[in-house]
C-alpha positions as CSV (number, residue, x, y, z in Angstrom):
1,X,122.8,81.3,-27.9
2,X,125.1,82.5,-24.5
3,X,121.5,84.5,-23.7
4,X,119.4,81.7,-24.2
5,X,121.8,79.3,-22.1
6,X,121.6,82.5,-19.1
7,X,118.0,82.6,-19.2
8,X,117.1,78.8,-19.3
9,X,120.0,79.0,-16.4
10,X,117.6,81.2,-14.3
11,X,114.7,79.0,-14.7
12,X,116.7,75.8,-13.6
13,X,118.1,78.0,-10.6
14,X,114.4,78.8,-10.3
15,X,113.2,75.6,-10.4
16,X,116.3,73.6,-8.5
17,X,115.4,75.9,-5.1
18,X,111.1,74.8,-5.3
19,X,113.2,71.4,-5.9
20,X,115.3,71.7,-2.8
21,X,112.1,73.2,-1.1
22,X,110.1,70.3,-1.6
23,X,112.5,68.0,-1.1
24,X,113.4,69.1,2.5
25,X,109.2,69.4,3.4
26,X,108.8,65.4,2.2
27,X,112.1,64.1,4.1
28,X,111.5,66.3,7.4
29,X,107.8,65.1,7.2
30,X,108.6,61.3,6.8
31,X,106.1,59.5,9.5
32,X,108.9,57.2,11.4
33,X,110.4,60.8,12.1
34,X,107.4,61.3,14.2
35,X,108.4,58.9,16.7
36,X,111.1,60.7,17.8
37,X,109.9,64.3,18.2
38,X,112.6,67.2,16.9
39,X,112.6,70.6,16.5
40,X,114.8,70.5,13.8
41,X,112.8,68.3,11.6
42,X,109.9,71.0,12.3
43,X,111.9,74.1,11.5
44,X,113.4,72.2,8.2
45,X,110.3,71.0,7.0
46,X,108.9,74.7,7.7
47,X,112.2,76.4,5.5
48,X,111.1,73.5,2.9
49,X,107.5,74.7,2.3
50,X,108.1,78.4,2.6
51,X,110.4,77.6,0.2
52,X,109.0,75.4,-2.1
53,X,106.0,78.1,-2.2
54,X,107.9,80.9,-2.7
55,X,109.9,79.5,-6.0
56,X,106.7,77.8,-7.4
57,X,104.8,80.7,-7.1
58,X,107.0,83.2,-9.2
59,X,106.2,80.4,-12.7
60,X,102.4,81.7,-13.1
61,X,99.9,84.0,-13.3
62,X,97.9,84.8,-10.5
63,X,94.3,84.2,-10.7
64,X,92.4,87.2,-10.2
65,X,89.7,85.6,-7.4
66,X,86.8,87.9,-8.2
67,X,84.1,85.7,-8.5
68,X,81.0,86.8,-6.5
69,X,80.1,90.0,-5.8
70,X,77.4,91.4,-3.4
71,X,75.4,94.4,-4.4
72,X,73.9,96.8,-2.4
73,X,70.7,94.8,-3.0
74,X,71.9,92.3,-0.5
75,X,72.3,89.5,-3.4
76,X,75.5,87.7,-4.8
77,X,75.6,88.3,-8.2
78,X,78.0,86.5,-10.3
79,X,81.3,88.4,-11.8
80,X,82.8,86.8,-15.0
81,X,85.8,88.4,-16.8
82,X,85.3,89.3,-20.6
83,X,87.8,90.6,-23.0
84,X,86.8,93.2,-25.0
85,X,90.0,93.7,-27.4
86,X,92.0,91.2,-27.8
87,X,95.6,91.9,-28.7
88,X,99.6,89.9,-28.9
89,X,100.4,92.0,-25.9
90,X,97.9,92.8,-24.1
91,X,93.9,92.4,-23.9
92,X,91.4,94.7,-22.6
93,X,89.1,93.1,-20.4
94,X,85.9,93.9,-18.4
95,X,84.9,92.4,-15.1
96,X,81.1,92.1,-16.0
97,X,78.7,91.9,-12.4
98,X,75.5,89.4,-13.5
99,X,72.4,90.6,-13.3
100,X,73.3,94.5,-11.8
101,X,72.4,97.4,-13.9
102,X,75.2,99.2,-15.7
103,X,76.9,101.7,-13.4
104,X,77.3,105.3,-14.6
105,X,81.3,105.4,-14.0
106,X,82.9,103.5,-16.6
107,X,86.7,103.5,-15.0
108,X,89.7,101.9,-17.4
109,X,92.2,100.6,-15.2
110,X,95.8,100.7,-17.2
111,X,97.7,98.7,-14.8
112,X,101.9,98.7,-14.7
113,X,103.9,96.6,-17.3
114,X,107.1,97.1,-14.6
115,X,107.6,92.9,-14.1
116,X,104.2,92.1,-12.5
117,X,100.7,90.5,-13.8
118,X,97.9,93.4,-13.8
119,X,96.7,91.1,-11.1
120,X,98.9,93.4,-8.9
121,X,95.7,95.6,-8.7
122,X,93.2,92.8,-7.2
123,X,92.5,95.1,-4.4
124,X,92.0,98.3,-6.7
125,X,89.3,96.2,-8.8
126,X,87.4,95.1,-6.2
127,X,87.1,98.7,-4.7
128,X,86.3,100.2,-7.8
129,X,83.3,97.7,-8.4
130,X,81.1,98.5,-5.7
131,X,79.7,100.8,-8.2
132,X,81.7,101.2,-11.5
133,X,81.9,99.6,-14.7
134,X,85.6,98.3,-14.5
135,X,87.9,97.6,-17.6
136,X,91.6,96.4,-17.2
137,X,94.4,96.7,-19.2
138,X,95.8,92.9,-19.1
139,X,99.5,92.4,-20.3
140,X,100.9,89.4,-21.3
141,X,103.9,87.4,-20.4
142,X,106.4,88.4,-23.3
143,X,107.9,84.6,-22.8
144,X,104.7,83.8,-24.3
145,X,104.6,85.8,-27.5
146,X,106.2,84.3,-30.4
147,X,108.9,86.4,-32.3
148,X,106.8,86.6,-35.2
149,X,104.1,89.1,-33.2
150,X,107.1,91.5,-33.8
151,X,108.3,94.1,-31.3
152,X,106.5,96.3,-28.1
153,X,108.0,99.7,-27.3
154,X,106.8,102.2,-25.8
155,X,105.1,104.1,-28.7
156,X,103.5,100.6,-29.5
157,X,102.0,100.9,-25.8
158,X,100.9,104.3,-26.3
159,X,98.7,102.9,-29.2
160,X,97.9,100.5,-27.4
161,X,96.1,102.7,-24.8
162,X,94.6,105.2,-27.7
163,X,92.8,101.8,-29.3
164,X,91.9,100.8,-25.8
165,X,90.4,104.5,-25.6
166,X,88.3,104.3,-28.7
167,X,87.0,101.3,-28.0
168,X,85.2,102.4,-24.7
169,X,84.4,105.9,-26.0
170,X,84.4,109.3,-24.3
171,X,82.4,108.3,-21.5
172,X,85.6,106.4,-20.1
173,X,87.3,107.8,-16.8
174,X,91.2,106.7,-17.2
175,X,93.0,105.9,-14.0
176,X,97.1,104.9,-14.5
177,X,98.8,103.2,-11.8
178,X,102.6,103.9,-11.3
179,X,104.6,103.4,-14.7
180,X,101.9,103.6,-17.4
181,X,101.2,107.3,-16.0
182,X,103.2,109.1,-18.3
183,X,102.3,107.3,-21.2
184,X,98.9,107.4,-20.6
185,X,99.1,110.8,-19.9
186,X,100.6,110.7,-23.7
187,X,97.7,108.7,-25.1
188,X,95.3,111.3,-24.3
189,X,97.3,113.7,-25.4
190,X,97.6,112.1,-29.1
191,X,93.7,111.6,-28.9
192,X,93.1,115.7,-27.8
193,X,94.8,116.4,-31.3
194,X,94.0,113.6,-33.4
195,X,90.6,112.3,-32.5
196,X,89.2,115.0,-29.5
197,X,85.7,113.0,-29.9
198,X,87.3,109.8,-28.4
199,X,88.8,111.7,-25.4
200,X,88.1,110.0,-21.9
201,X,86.4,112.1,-19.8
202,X,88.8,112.2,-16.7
203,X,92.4,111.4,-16.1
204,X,93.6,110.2,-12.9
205,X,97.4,109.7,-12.6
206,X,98.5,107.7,-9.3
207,X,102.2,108.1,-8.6
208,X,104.0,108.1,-11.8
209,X,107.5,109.0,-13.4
210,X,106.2,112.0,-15.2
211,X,109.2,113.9,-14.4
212,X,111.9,111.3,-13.2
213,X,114.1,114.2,-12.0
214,X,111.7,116.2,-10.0
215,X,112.5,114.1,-6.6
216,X,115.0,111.4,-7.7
217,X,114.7,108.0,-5.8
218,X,116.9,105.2,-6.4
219,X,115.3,103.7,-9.4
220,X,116.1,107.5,-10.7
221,X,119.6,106.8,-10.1
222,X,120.3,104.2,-11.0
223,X,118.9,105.1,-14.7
224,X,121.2,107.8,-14.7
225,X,124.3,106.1,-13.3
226,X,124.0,102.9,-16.3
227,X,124.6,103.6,-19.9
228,X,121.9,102.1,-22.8
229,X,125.1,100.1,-23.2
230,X,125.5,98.3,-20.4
231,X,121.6,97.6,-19.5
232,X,121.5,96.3,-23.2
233,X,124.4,93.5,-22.2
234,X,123.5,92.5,-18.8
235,X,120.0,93.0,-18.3
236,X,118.3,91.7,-21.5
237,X,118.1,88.0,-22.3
238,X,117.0,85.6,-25.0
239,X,113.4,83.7,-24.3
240,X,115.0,80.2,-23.9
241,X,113.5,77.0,-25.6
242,X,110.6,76.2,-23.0
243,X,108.5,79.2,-23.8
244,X,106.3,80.4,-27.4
245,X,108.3,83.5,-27.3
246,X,112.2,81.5,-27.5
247,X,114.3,83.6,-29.2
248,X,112.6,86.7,-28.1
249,X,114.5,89.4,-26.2
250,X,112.9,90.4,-23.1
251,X,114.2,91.8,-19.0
252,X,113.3,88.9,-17.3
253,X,110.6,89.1,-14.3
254,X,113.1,87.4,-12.2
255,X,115.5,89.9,-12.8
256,X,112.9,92.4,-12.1
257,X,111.9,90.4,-8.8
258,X,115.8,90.7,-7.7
259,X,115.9,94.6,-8.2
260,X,112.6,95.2,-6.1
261,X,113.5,92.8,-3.8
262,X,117.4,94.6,-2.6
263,X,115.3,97.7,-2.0
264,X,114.1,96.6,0.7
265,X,116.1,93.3,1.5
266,X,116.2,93.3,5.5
267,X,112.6,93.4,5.8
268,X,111.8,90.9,2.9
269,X,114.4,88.8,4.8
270,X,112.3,89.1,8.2
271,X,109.4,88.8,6.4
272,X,110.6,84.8,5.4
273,X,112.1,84.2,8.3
274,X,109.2,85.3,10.5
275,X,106.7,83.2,8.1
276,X,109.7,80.3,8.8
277,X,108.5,80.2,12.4
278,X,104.9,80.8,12.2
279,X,104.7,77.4,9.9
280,X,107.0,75.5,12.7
281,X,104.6,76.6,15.3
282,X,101.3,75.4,13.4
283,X,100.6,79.8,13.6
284,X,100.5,80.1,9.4
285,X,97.8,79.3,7.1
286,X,97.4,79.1,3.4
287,X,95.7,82.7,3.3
288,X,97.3,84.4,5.4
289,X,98.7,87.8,5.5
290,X,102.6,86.8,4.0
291,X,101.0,84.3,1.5
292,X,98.5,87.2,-0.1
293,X,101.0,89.3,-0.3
294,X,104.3,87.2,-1.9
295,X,101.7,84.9,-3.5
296,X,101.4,88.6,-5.7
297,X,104.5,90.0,-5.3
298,X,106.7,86.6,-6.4
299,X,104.9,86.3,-9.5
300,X,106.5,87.9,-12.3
301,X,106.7,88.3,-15.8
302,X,109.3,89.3,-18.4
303,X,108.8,92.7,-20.8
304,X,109.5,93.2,-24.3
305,X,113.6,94.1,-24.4
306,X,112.4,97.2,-26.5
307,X,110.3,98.4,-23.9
308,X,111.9,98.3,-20.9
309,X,115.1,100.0,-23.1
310,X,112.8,102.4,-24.4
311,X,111.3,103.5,-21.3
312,X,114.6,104.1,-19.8
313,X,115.8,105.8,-22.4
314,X,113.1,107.9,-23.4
315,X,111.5,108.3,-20.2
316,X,114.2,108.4,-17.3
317,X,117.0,109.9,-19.3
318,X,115.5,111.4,-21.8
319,X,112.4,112.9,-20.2
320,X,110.4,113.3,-23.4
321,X,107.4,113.2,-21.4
322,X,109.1,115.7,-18.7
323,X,110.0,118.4,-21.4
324,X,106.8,117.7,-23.6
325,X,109.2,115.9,-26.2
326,X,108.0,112.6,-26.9
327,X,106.6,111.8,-30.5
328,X,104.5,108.3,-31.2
329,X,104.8,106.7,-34.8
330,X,106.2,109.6,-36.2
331,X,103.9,112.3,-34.7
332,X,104.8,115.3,-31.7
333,X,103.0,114.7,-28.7
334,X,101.8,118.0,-27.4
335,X,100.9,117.7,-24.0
336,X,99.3,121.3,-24.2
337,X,96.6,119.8,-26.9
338,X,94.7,118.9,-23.6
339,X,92.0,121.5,-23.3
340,X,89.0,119.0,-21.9
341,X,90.4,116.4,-20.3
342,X,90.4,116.6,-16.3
343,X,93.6,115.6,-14.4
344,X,94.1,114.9,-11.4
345,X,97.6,113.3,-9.5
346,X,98.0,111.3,-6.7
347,X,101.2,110.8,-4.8
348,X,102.2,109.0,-1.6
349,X,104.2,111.3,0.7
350,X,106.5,107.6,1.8
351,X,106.8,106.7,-2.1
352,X,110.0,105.7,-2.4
353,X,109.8,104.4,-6.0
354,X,107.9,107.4,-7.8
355,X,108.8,110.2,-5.1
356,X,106.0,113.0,-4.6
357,X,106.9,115.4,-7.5
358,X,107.1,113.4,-9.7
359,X,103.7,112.9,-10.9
360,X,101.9,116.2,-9.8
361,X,104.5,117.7,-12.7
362,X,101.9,116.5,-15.0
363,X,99.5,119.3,-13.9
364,X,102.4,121.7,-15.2
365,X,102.8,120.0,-18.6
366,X,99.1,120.2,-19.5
367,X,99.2,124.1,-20.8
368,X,96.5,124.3,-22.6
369,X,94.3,122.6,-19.1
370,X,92.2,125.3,-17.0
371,X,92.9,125.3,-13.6
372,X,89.1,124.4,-12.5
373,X,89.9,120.7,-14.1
374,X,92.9,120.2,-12.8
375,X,93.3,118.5,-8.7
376,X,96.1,116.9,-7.2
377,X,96.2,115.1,-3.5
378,X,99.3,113.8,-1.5
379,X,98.7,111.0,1.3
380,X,101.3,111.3,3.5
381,X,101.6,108.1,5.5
382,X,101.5,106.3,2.2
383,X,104.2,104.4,0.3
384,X,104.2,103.3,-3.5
385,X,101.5,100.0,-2.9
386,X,99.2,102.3,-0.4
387,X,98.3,105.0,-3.0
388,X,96.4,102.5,-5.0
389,X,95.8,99.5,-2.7
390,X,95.1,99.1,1.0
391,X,94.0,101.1,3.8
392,X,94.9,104.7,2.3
393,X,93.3,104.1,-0.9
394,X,90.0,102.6,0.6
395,X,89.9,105.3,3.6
396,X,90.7,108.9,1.8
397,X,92.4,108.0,-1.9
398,X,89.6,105.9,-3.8
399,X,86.8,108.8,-2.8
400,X,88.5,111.5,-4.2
401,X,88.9,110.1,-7.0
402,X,85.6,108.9,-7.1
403,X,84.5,112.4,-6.6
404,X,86.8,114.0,-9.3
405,X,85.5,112.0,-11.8
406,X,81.4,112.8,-10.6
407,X,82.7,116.4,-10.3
408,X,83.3,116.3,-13.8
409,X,80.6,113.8,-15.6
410,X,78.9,116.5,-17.2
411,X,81.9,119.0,-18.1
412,X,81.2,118.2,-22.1
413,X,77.9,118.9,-23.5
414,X,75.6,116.0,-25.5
415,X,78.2,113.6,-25.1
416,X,78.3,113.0,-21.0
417,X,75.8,111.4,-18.6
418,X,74.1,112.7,-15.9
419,X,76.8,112.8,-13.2
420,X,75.8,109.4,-10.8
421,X,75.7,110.0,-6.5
422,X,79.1,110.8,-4.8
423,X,80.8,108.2,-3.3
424,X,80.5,107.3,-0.1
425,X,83.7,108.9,1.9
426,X,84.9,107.6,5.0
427,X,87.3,110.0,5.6
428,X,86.9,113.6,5.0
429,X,89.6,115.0,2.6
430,X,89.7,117.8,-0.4
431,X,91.6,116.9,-3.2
């Protein structure tokens, strides 16, 4: 019960600052006030509705805003967002452009379970749908999943990715964003041995923890410097009574939000205070560049206990994935099964979550891989969000990747389509 009470404590500290927040926006904005003009009364009711924002904001899921989309024909063709598997913790879902033919790059998108919505990869959607067929791999909230759907490790997730897999058949290029990467790398690795026919076609990792140790960062340390022991007692929680999943054990989002957030605490703190004066001076708008990014960034969710224990313990200190170790419902993953599977890495040279290293040690562990299908690429100026959203990923790091996969649509005979036109590049690059 002690985790339950610590939990539900979270949640009213949560929910006592969006108080405090909107409390100090209505008093500061009272009308008499406005008969006596004061700076102070602007700056507080500024502090109350960044505030308020920011704390409301971190309770729910993002929408994902994708609603129109105009083709090349010049039209606006309506996007709607199916799922196509439907699952306790997770759904695969397809963001299905009305009345556009269906594109010859089917892409799945396995997005991070690491404390934020799939959501996270808006930008990377959108990009990818200029002329792909886009499915998404969209986890859920574990404060929403009863008890009674039973646990989520990481082997769970890895099955998760091989039904995913089957479903879309061999035509599918995978792309895995940050910390799916090594599992996904896994996945295909379980298929190249068990079921070669449902293999995707390409695999594209983008700066994952395939081997933790290669460049260590200070998520890297910190695994190493904890003991399973002492994460177990004051990182995992009880669901408490307001959610389906009460009683579940999960690492809470906000927990999550906290650890992300003292990486980088000086600029997040400019970053408020600097969105503090823009309000007071009438500068800030609903839309604007702070309020797209935090309106993402704040919202988090909580993971399954078992996974986040599992992943640290398996993947960070025990690098099962690193040393070609790690074995899913009772069956040796053999990294070195992968004989027709392209690969290809992607790192950011300014990642300071997944260091560059990390994930082009992938190319290493896939033995049995010719070196004609396997590419990696490093963008220097990049951190950890650049290498699969913004300016870096648009410009030089979407139409490589774009070109990897069209470089390698026909590789396996009577099963692949006729490779579609290369992408557009607006940057020269070889990957």
């Amino acid at each position: 019960m002690r985790y339950m009470a610590t939990y539900d404590l979270m949640e009213s500290l949560r929910n006592a600052n969006q108080w405090l927040g909107a409390s100090a926006l209505s008093m500061a904005s009272y009308p008499m006030f406005s008969m006596v003009p004061n700076p102070a009364l602007q700056w507080m009711a500024a502090w109350g509705e960044v505030t308020e924002r920011s704390f409301q904001r971190m309770t729910a899921k993002p929408d994902w805003g994708i609603r129109t989309f105009t083709h090349e024909d010049g039209r606006d063709h309506l996007v709607t967002i199916e799922t196509v598997v439907s699952r306790p913790f997770g759904d695969l879902i397809h963001f299905n452009v009305s009345g556009r033919e269906e594109q010859a790059r089917k892409v799945l998108l396995v997005a991070p379970m690491s404390g934020h919505y799939a959501t996270l990869l808006r930008s990377t959607v959108k990009s990818l749908m200029v002329n792909c067929e886009v499915y998404v791999t969209d986890w859920h909230n574990a404060r929403d999943i009863p008890v009674s759907e039973g646990k989520f490790d990481i082997e769970d997730y890895t099955l998760y990715l091989v039904d995913f897999m089957k479903e879309l058949g061999p035509d599918i290029n995978v792309i895995a964003v940050c910390q799916p990467a090594p599992l996904t790398l896994a996945a295909t690795a379980y298929l190249a041995e068990l079921d070669p026919e449902a293999q995707p076609r390409t695999l594209t990792l983008i700066g994952g923890p395939i081997d933790p140790d290669a460049t260590p960062t200070d998520v890297t340390d910190f695994g190493r410097r904890v003991t399973m022991g002492q994460l177990e007692e004051t990182m995992i929680q009880r669901v408490g009574f307001k959610y389906k999943g009460v009683g579940r054990q999960v690492y809470p989002g906000l927990l999550q939000l906290a650890s992300f957030m003292s990486m980088n605490a000086e600029r997040h703190a400019k970053a408020f205070t600097d969105q503090i004066l823009r309000v007071s001076q009438g500068d800030a708008s609903d839309h604007d560049a702070h309020n797209r990014f935090y309106d993402e960034y704040l919202a988090v969710m909580d993971m399954p206990a078992e996974f986040y224990l599992s992943t640290v313990e398996r993947i960070f200190k025990g690098l099962e994935i690193a040393q070609n170790r790690f074995v899913v419902d009772g069956h040796p993953v053999d990294l070195g099964k992968i004989t027709d599977v392209a690969v290809k890495t992607v790192e950011g040279g300014k990642d300071d979550i997944s260091a560059p290293g990390q994930c082009v040690a992938a190319l290493d562990l896939c033995t049995g891989l010719p070196d004609s299908m396997k590419a990696s690429y490093l963008e220097p100026e990049a951190g950890h969000y650049g290498i699969f959203a913004g300016r870096s990923w648009r410009n030089n790091i979407r139409p490589l990747v774009l070109d990897f996969i069209d470089a390698n649509a026909g590789r396996k005979k009577g099963t692949r389509k006729s490779a579609p036109k290369p992408a557009n590049r607006n940057v020269a690059a070889n990957g």
